[in-house]
C-alpha positions in Angstrom: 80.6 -25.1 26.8 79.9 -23.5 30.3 76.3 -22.7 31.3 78.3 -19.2 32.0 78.9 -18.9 27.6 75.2 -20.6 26.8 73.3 -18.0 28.0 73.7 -15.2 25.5 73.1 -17.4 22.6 70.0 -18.5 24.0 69.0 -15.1 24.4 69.6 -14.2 21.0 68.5 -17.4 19.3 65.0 -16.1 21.1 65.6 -13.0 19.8 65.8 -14.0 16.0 62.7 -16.7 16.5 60.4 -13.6 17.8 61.6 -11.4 15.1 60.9 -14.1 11.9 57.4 -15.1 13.2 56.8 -11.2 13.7 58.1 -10.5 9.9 55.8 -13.4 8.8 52.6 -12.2 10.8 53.6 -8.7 9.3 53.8 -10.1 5.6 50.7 -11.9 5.5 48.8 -9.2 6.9 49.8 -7.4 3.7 49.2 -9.5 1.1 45.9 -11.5 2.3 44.3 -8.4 3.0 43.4 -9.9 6.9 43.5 -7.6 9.8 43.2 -9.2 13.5 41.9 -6.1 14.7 39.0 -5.6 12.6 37.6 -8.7 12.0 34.3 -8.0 13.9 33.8 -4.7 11.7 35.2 -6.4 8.6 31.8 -9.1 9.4 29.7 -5.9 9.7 30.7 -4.4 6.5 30.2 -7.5 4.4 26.5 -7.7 5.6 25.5 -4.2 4.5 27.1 -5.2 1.2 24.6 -8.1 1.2 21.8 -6.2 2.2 22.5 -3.7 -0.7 21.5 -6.5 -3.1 19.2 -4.9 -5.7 15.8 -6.0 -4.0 14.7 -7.1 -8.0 16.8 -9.8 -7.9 15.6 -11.5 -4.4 12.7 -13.6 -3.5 10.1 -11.4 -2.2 8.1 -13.6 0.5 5.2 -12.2 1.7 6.2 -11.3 5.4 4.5 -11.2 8.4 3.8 -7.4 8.5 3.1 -4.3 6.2 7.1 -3.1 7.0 8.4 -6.0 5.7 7.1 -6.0 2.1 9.6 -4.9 -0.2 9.2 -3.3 -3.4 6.6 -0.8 -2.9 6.7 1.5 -4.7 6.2 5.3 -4.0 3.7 7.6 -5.1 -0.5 7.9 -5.7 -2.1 5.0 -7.1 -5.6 4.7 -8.2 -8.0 2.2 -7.4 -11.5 0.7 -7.5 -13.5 -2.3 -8.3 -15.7 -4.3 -6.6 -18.5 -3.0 -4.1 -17.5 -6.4 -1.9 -14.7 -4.7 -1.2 -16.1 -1.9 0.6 -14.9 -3.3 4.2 -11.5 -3.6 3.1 -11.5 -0.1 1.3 -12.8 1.2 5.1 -10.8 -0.7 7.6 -7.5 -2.8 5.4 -6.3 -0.1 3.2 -6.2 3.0 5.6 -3.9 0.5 8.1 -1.9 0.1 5.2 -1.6 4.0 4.3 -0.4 4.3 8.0 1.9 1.9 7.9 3.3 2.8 4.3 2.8 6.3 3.9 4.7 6.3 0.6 2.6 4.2 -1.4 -1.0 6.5 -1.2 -4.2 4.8 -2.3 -7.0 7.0 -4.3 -10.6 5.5 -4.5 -11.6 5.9 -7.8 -15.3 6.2 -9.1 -16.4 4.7 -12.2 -16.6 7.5 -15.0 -19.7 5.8 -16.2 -22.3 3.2 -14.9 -22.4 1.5 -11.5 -19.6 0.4 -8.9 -18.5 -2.9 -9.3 -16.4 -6.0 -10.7 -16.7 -5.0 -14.2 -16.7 -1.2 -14.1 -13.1 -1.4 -12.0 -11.5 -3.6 -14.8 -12.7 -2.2 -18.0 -11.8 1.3 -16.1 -7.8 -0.7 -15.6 -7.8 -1.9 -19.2 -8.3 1.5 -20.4 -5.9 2.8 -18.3 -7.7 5.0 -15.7 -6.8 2.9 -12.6 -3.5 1.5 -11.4 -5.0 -1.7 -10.2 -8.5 -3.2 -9.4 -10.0 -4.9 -6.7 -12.6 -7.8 -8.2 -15.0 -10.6 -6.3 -14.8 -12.7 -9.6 -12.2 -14.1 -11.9 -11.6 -12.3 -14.8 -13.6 -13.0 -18.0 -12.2 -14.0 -21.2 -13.3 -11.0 -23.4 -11.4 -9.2 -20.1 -8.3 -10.6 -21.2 -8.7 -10.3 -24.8 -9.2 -6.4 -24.6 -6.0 -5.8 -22.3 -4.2 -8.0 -25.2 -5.4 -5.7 -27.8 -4.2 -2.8 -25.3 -0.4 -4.7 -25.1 -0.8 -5.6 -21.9 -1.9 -9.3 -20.1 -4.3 -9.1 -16.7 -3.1 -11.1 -13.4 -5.5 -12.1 -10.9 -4.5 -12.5 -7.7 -6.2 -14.2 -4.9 -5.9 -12.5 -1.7 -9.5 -13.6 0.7 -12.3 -16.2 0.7 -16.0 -15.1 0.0 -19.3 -16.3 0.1 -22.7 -15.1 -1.0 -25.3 -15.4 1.7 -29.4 -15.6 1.3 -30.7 -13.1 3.3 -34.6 -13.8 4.4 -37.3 -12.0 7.2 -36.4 -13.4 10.3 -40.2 -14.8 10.9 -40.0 -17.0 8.0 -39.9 -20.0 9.3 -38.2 -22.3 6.8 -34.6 -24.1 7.9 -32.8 -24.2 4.8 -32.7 -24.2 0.7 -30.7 -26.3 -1.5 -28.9 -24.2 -4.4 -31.3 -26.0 -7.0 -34.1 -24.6 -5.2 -32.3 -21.0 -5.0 -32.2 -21.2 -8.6 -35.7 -21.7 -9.2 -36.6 -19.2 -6.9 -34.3 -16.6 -9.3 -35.7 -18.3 -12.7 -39.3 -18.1 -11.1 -40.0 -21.6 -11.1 -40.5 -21.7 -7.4 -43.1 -19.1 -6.3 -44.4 -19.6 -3.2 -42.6 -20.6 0.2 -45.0 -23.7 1.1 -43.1 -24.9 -2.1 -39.6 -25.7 -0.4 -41.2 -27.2 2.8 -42.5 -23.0 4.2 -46.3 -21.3 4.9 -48.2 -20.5 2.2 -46.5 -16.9 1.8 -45.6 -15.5 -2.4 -42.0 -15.1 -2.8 -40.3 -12.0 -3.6 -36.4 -12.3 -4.7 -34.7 -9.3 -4.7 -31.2 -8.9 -6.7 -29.1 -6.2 -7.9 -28.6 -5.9 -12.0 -26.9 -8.0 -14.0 -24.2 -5.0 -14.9 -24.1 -3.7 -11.2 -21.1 -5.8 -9.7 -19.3 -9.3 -9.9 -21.9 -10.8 -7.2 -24.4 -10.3 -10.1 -22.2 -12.3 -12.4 -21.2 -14.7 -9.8 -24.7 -15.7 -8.6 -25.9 -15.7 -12.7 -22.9 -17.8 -13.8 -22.5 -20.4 -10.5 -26.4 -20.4 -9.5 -28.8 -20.3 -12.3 -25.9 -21.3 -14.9 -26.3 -18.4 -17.3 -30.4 -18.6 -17.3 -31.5 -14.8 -17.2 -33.7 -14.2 -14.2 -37.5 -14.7 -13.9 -40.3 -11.8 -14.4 -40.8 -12.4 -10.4 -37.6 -10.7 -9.8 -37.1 -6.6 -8.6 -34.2 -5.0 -8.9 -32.8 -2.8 -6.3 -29.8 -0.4 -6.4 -28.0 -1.3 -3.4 -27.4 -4.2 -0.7 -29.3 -1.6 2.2 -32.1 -0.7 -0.1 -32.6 -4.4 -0.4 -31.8 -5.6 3.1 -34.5 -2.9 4.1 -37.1 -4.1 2.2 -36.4 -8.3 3.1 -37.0 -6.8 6.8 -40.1 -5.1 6.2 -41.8 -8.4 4.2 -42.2 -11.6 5.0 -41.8 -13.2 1.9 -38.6 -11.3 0.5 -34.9 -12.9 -0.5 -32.1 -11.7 -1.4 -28.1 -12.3 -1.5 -25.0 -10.6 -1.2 -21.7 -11.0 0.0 -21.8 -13.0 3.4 -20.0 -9.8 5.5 -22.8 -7.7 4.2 -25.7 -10.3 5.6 -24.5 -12.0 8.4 -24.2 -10.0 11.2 -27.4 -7.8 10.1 -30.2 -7.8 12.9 -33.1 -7.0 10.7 -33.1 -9.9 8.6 -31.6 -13.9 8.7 -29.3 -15.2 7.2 -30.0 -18.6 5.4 -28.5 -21.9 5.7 -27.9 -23.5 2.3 -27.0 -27.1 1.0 -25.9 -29.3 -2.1 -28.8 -31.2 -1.2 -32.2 -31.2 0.7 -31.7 -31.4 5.2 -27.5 -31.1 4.8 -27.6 -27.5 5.1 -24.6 -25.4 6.3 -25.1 -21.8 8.2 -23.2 -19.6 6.9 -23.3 -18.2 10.2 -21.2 -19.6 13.7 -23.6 -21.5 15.8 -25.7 -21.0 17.7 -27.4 -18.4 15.9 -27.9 -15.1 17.2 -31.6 -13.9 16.9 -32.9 -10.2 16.6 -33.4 -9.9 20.1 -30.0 -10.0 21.0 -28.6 -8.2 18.6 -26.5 -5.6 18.1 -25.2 -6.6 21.2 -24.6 -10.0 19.7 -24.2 -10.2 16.3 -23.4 -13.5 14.1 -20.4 -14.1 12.9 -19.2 -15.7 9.7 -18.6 -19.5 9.7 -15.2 -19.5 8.5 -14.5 -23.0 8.9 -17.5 -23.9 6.5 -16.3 -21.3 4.0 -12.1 -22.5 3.8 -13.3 -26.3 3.5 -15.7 -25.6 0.9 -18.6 -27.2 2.7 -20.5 -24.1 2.7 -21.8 -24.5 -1.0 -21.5 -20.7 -2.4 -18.0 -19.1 -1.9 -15.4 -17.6 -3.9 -12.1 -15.6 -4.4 -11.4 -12.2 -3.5 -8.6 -10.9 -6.5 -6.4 -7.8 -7.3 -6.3 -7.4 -10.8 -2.7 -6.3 -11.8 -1.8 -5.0 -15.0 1.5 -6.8 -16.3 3.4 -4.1 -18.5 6.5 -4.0 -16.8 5.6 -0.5 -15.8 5.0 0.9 -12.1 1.5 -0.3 -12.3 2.4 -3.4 -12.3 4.5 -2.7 -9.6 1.8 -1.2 -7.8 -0.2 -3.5 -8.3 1.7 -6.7 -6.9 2.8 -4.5 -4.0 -0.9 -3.6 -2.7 -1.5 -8.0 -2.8 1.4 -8.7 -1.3 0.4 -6.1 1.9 -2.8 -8.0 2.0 -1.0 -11.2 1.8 0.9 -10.8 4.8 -0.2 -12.1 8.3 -0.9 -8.5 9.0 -3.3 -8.2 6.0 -4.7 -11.3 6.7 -6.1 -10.8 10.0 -7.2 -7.2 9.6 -9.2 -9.0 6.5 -10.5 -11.2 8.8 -11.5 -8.3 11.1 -13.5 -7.1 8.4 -15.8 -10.0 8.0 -13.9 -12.3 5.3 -12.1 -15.4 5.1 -8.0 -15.5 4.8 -6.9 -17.1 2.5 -3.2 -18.0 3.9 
């Protein structure tokens, strides 16, 4: 055949080629769904789908800030407890009300009796608080009750504690063990030149037995149930008591180490497992009247995470499990704490992270 005759068939056998691949693109398009020019959007679309997940059925981690908890809920939730908690109350939770404006926080008084531990759970077991804020675990006849109510109680830990011993900053003495503390409390130990000090009568100071969970924590850990001795009087608040250590020489007391450390009027007392291995709970060196408040010591956070600091405990939000929006609630308000967010403003605020 001449080159003269091949060229129209050529033409047309490209022709037919270009027209079957151009049907097959066009059929599969249609049945597989798959469109070239939309594949970026088609991406796009399938990762709102995935985002649309119902939020109950992911993992929830605890996130770095208060925006990226999920699950909280919206609406006014009460909430009380634990006097300890006071500098979280102040400074943590209104960051958290700014951040979250949709899940609004009311303080809530005790109907009856004093602030505290106690008071803020019994008030949640009988249904008058959304959540509670304690400084000790939860007690046995706790849980029972909220059984009897249909309900179990969750603890959750969301900061480290201590309780620090608060003395007149001229009383010169280095140190206690905790077995002298407690014979100071039971009245054993009455006079300072007993534990190593001048000969100078002792006056412990404590808050009641009913007043808050430092009360139960210091009974329970330090003097191991043992009431207190006749030497003891009892004072109504932290400052009342913190006043009156400054004004006499031979006066103790303890509280919650945020509340004592960085006070100028008094020191704060080093304490040990056993006689000259005492641990500050302070950050050396120690920063005397004179200096302060322009200086002030600061918590010895190290001691109190390793545990060598030998009074410290748990910070907890109580959450009632009902399945309910309390619960809800409840979980939500840890969670904020628990993020890295919550953890450093609880930091700020004289406590311990626990995360």
């Amino acid at each position: 055949m001449s080159q003269k005759n091949e060229t129209p068939v050529l033409v047309l056998s490209l022709l037919i080629t270009v027209g079957l691949i151009a049907g097959g693109l066009w059929w599969f398009t249609k049945k597989s769904g798959f469109n070239l020019g939309k594949t970026t959007s088609s991406q796009s679309e399938n990762s709102t789908d995935n985002s649309k997940t119902p939020q109950s059925s992911l993992e929830q981690p605890s996130g770095s800030t208060f925006a990226s908890v999920q699950n909280v809920p919206t609406g006014l939730f009460t909430y009380g407890g634990s006097t300890s908690w006071a500098p979280i109350r102040l400074a943590v939770d209104s960051a958290i009300q700014r951040a979250r404006p949709e899940f609004r926080l009311r303080y809530v008084e005790p109907s009856s009796g004093e602030r505290g531990s106690g008071s803020g759970i019994k008030s949640l077991i009988d249904g008058q608080l959304t959540f509670a804020q304690s400084s000790r675990p939860v007690e046995d006849q706790e849980l029972a009750r909220a059984k009897q109510r249909g309900f179990d109680l969750k603890q959750i830990p969301v900061a480290i504690d201590g309780l620090a011993i608060a003395v007149n900053p001229n009383l010169n003495i280095p140190g206690l063990t905790v077995e002298q503390l407690r014979s100071i409390y039971i009245g054993k130990i009455t006079n300072w030149n007993q534990v190593g000090g001048s000969d100078i009568p002792i006056k412990p100071y404590s808050r009641r037995l009913n007043d808050g969970g430092t009360v139960e924590v210091f009974v329970q850990d330090i003097l191991g149930g043992q009431g207190f001795g006749n030497n003891v009087e009892f004072v109504s608040t932290t400052t009342q008591a913190l006043e009156k250590v400054s004004l006499s020489l031979g006066s103790i007391y303890y509280a919650s180490a945020p509340e004592v450390v960085p006070q100028c009027s008094i020191k704060p007392l080093p304490l040990g497992r056993t006689q000259q291995k005492y641990i500050a709970p302070y950050q050396e060196p120690f920063v005397t009247a004179s200096l302060c408040p322009g200086k002030r010591n600061k918590l010895n956070i190290e001691a109190f995470q390793s545990g060598s600091y030998p009074i410290t405990r748990n910070l907890f939000v109580v959450v009632k499990q009902n399945g309910q929006i309390e619960q809800q609630a409840g979980v939500a308000y840890a969670n904020l704490l628990l993020t890295e967010q919550g953890q450093e403003l609880i930091t700020q605020t004289g406590f311990v992270k626990i995360r």
